[in-house]
C-alpha positions as CSV (number, residue, x, y, z in Angstrom):
1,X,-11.9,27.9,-1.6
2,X,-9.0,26.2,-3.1
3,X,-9.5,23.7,-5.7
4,X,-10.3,19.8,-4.6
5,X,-8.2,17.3,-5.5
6,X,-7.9,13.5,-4.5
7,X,-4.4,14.4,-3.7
8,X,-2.8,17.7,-3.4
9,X,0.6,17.4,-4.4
10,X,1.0,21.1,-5.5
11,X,0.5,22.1,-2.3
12,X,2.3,19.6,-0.3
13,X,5.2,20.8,-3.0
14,X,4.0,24.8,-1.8
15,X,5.0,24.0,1.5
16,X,8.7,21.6,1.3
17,X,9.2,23.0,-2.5
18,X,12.3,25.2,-1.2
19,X,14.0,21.8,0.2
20,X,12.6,19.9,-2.4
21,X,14.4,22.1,-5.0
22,X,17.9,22.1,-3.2
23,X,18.4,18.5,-3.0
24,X,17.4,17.9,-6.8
25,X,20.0,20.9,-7.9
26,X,22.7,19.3,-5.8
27,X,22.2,15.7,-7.1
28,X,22.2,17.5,-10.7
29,X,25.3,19.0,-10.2
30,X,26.6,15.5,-9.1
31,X,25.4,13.9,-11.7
32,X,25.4,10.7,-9.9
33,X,21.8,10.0,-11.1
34,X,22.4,6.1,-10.6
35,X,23.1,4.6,-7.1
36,X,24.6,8.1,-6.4
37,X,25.0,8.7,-2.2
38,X,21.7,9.8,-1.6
39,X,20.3,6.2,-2.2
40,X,22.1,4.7,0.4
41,X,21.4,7.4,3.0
42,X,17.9,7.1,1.9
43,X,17.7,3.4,2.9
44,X,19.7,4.0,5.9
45,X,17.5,6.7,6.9
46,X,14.1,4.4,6.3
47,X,15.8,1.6,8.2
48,X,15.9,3.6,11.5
49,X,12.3,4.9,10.6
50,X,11.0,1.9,10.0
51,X,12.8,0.0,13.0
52,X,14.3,-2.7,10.2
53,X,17.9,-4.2,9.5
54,X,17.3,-3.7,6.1
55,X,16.1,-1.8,3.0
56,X,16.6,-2.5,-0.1
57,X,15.3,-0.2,-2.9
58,X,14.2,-0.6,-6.3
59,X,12.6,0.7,-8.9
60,X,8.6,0.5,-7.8
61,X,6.3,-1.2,-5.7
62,X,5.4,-4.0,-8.3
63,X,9.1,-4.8,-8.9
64,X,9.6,-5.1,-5.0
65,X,6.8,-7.5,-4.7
66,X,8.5,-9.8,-7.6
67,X,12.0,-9.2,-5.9
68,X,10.3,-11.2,-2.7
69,X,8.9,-14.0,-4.6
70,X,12.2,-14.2,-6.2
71,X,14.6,-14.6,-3.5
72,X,11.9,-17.0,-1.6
73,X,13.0,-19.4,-4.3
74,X,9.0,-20.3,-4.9
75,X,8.5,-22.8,-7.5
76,X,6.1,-22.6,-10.5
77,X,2.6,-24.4,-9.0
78,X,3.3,-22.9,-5.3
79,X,0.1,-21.5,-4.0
80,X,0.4,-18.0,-2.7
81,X,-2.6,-16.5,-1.3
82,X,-3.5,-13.3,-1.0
83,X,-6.7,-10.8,-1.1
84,X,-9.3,-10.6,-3.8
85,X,-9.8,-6.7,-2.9
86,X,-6.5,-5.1,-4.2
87,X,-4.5,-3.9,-6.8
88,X,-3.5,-5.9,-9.5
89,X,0.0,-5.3,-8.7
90,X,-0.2,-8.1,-6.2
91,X,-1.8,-10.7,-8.3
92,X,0.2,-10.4,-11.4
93,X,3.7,-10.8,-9.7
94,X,2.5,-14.2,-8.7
95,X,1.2,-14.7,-12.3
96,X,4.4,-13.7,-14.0
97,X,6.5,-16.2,-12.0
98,X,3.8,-19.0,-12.9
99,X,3.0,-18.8,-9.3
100,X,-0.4,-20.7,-8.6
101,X,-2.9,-17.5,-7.0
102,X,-5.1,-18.6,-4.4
103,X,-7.2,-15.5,-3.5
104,X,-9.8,-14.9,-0.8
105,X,-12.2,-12.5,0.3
106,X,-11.3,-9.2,2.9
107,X,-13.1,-8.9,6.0
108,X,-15.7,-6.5,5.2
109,X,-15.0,-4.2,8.1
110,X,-11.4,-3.1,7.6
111,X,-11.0,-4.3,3.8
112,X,-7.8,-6.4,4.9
113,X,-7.6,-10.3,4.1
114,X,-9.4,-12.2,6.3
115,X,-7.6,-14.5,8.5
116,X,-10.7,-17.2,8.5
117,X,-10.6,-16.8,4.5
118,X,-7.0,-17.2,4.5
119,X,-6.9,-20.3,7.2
120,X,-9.4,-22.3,5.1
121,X,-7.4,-21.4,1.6
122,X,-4.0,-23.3,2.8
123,X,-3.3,-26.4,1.5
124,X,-0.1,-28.9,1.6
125,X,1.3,-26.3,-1.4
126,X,0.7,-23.6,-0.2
127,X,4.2,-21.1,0.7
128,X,3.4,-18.0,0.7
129,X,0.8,-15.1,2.4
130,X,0.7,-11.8,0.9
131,X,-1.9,-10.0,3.0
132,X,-2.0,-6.3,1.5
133,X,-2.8,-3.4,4.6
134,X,-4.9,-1.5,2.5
135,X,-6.2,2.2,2.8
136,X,-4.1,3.0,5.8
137,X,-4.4,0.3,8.5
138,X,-2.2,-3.2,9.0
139,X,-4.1,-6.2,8.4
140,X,-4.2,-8.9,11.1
141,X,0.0,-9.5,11.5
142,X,-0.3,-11.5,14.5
143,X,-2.9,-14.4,13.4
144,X,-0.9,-14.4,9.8
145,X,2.1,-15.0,11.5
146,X,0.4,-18.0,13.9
147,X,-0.7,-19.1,10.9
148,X,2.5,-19.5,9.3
149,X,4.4,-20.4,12.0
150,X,2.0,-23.8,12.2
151,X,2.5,-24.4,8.3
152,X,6.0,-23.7,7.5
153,X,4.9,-20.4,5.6
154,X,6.6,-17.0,4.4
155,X,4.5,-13.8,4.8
156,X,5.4,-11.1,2.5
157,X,3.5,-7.5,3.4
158,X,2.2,-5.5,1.0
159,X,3.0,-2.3,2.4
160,X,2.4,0.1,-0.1
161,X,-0.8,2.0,1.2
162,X,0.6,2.2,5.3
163,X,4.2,3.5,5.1
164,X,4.1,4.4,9.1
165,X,1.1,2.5,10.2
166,X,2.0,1.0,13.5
167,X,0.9,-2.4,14.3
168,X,0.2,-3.3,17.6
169,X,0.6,-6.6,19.1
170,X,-1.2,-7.9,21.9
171,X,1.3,-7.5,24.7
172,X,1.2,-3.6,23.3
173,X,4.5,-3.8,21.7
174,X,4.3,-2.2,18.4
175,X,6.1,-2.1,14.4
176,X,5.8,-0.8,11.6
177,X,3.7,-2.2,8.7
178,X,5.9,-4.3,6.3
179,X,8.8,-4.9,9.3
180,X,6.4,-8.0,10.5
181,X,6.7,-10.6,8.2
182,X,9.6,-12.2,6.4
183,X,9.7,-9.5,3.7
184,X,7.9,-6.5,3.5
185,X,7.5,-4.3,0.2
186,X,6.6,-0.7,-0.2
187,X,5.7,1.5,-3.2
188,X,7.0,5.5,-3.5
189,X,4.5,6.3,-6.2
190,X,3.8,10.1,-5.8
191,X,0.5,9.7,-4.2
192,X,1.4,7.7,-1.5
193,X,2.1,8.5,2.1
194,X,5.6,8.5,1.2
195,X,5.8,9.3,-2.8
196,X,8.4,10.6,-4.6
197,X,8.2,12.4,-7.8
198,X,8.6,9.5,-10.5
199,X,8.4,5.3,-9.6
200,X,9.5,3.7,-6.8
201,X,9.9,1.1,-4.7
202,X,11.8,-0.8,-1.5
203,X,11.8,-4.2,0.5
204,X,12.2,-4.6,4.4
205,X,13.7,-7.6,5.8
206,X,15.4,-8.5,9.1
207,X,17.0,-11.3,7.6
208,X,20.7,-11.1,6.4
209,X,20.6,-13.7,3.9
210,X,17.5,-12.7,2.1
211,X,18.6,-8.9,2.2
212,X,22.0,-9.7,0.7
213,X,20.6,-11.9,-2.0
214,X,17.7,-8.8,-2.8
215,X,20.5,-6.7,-3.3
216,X,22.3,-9.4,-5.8
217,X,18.8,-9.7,-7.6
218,X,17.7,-6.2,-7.8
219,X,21.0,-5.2,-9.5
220,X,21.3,-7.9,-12.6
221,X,22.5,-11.3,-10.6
222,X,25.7,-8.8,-9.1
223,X,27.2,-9.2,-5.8
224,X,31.0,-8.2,-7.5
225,X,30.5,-5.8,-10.8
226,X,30.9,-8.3,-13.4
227,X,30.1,-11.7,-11.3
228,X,26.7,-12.9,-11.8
229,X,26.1,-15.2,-8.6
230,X,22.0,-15.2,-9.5
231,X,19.7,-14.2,-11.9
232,X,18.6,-10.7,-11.2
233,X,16.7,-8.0,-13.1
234,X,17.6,-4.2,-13.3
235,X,15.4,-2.5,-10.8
236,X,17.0,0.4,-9.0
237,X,15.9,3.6,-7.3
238,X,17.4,6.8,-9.2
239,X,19.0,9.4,-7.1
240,X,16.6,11.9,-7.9
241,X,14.0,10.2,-6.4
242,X,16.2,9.2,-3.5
243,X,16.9,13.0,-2.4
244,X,13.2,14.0,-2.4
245,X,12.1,10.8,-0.3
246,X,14.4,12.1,2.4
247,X,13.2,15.1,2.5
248,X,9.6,13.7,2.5
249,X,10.3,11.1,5.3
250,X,11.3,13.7,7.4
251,X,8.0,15.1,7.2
252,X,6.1,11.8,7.6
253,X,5.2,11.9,10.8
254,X,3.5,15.4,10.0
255,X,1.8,14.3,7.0
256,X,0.3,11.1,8.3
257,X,-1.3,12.9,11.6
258,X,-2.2,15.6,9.1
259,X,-4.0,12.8,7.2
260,X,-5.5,11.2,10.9
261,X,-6.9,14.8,11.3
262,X,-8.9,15.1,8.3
263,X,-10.1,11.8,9.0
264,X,-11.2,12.4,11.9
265,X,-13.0,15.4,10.8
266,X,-14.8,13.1,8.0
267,X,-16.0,10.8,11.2
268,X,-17.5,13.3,12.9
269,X,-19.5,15.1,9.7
270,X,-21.1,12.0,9.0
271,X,-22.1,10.5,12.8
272,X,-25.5,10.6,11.9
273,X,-25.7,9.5,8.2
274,X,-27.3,5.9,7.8
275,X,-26.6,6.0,4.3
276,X,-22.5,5.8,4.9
277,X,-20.6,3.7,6.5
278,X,-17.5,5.5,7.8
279,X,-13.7,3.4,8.0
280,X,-13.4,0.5,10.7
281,X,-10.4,1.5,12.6
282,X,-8.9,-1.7,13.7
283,X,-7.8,-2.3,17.7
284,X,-4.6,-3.7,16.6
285,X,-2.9,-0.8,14.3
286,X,-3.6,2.6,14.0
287,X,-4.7,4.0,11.2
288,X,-2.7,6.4,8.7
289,X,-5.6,6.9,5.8
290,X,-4.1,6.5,2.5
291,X,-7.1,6.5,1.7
292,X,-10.6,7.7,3.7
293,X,-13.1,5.2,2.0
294,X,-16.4,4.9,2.7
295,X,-19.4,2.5,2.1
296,X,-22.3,3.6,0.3
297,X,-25.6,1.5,0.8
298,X,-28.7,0.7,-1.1
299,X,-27.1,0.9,-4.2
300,X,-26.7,4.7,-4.4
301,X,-22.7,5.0,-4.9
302,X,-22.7,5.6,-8.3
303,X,-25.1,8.4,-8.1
304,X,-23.6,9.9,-5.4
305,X,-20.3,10.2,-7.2
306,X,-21.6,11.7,-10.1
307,X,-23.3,14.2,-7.6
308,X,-20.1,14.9,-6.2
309,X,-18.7,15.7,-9.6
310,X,-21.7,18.1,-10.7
311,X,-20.3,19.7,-7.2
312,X,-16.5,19.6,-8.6
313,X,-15.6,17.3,-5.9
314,X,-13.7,14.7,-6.8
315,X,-13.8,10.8,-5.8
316,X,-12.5,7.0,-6.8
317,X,-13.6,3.9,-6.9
318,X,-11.1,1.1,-5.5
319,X,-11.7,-0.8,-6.5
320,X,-14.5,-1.2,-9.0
321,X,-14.3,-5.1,-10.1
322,X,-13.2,-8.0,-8.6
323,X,-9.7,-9.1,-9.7
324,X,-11.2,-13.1,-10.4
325,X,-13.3,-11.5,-12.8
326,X,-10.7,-9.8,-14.6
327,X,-10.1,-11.2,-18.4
328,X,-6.6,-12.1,-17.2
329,X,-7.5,-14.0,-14.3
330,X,-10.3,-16.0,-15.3
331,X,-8.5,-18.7,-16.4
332,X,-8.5,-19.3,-12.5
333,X,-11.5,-21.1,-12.7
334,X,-13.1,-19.3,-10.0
335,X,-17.1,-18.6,-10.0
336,X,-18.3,-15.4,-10.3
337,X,-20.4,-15.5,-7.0
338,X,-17.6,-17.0,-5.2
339,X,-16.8,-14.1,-3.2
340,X,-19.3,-12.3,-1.7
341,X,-17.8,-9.3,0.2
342,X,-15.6,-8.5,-2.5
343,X,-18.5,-8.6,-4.8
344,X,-20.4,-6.1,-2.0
345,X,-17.3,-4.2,-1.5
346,X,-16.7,-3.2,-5.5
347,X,-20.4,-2.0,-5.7
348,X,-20.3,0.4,-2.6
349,X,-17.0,1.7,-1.8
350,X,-16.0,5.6,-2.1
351,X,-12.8,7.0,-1.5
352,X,-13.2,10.8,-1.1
353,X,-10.3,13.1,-0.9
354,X,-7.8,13.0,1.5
355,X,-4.3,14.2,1.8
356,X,-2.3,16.4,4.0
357,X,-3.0,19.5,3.0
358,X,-6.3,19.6,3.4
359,X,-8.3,22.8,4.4
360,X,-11.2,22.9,6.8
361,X,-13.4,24.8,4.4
362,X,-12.7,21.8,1.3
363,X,-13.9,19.2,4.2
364,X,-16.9,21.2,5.2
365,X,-17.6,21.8,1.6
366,X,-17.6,18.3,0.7
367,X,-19.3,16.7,3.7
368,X,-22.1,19.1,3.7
369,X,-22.6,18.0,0.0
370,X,-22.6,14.4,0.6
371,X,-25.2,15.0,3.5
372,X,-27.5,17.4,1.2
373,X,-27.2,14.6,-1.3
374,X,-28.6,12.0,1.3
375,X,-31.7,14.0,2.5
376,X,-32.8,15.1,-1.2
């Protein structure tokens, strides 16, 4: 049996490493390793994928989140709200821009924000929503976007962990996650969905203005070389990394019903465990497994992931402590009770591996392990 891993890039790179290798040669013998063509056919390529008027690429996911809060033109003491059950990437953006952050607790089914949470957390300063579609699956677009609409807010989608999750809206239309709200931001670090080989990162937007001003930012202020219209950062997507994402996207579709596969797989090995509880798969967007994440009850998570280890299977914990309990974030004020399904969530949650590449044997291998550990 091959070696586990949490993610398999060798042998994704086995499979696409002859296309993989031709595009990096011919942007080397280019040598147009900044904004060289291949960027611009990458976000042209991602816009018809993604159903969008616009991408605009940058450097990595964190820097796309702070380019959306940027050309929003928030104000130091807006609220923005967003989950409690995330990465810190999409509480410190808010922090660095002396944002104030509002968080609230995920539904404890899916792991997304939840709207109720979210409905009771506005308040006369609140501007933004940042709901994060975690593991896979979209969080609840169409109540976010009720909810805005009433209160004269801007959504911006986390969209790092679904790149090709479809959302789908109660009249059975459907779009992808991040193309929903006002801006949507996505990460291409290598173990995503869509990862390149290096950092990473792009905004959606349907919205001319904002797109043309994300490009200004994103490039140092420029709209003309030498004509600073705004004040921007440097964040840009190198070529390199450019050529290999069109390659990958090309083999998205493949890799994310490769992904459903092994999930499915997963569901039906554990059907009769009481011990796990197995994904929530929402009604309203499918669900593309970035992660396969499971709850462990009565306490026994720990000890089943050192099990796992004495087994050489691998597993992570995301995430393993609340981000209001975080040294940074304390200054919040917020009580260290406050949020119960976080708090529940961060003591029982295992992700186990899950990537394209999967073999049947490595799932059998690993479920049968996790049930032997259960009837011991």
């Amino acid at each position: 049996m091959r070696e586990i891993h949490m993610v398999d890039l060798k042998a994704q790179y086995e499979k696409i490493g002859s296309e993989i290798d031709t595009v990096i040669k011919s942007v080397l013998e280019s040598t147009a390793f900044i904004k060289g063509p291949d960027v611009k056919l990458f976000e042209e390529e991602l816009q018809e994928y993604m159903g969008v008027k616009h991408v605009i690429s940058c450097a990595n996911g964190t820097d796309a989140l702070h380019l959306a809060m940027m050309v929003l033109g928030l104000k130091p003491g807006d609220e923005v709200i967003t989950t409690n059950f995330t990465f810190i990437a999409t509480v410190e953006v808010v922090a660095l821009l002396g944002l104030k952050l509002v968080i609230v607790d995920p539904d404890s089914g899916s792991f997304n924000i939840s709207i109720e949470a979210v409905r009771k957390a506005i308040t006369p300063k609140t501007k933004a929503i940042v709901p994060v579609h975690l593991f896979g699956q979209c969080a609840d677009m169409e109540s976010l976007m009720e909810l805005a609409k009433k209160h004269n807010l801007y959504i911006i989608e986390d969209a790092a962990q679904a790149t090709g999750a479809d959302y789908i809206f109660h009249n059975g239309t459907t779009k992808k996650a991040g193309t929903i709200g006002h801006i949507g931001t996505t990460s291409f670090f290598p173990s995503k969905n869509l990862g390149c080989y290096g950092d990473g990162g792009a905004l959606y937007t349907n919205d001319d203005a904002f797109a043309k001003k994300l490009r200004s930012i994103a490039n140092h202020g420029m709209k003309v070389r030498y004509h600073y219209d705004d004040i921007g950062v440097n964040s840009r997507l190198d070529t390199i990394q450019a050529a290999i994402l069109r390659v990958k996207l090309k083999h998205l579709s493949q890799f994310n019903a490769a992904r459903r596969a092994v999930a499915d797989l997963y569901d039906k090995a554990f059907a009769g465990c009481h011990s796990i509880t197995v994904p929530e798969r929402v009604r309203y967007s499918n669900h593309i497994f970035h992660q396969y994440t499971i709850r462990v009850k009565n306490g026994r998570r720990d000890e089943l992931k050192k099990f796992l280890e004495s087994k050489n299977i691998p597993s992570m914990v995301y995430y393993p402590g609340p981000l209001h309990m975080q040294e940074a974030y304390r200054n919040l004020g917020y009580k260290e009770n406050e949020f119960p399904v976080t708090t529940a969530l961060c003591k029982e949650v295992l992700s186990l591996p899950m990537h394209p590449d999967m073999e049947q044997e490595q799932i059998d291998y690993i479920a049968l392990n996790i049930l032997k550990y259960f009837d011991k």
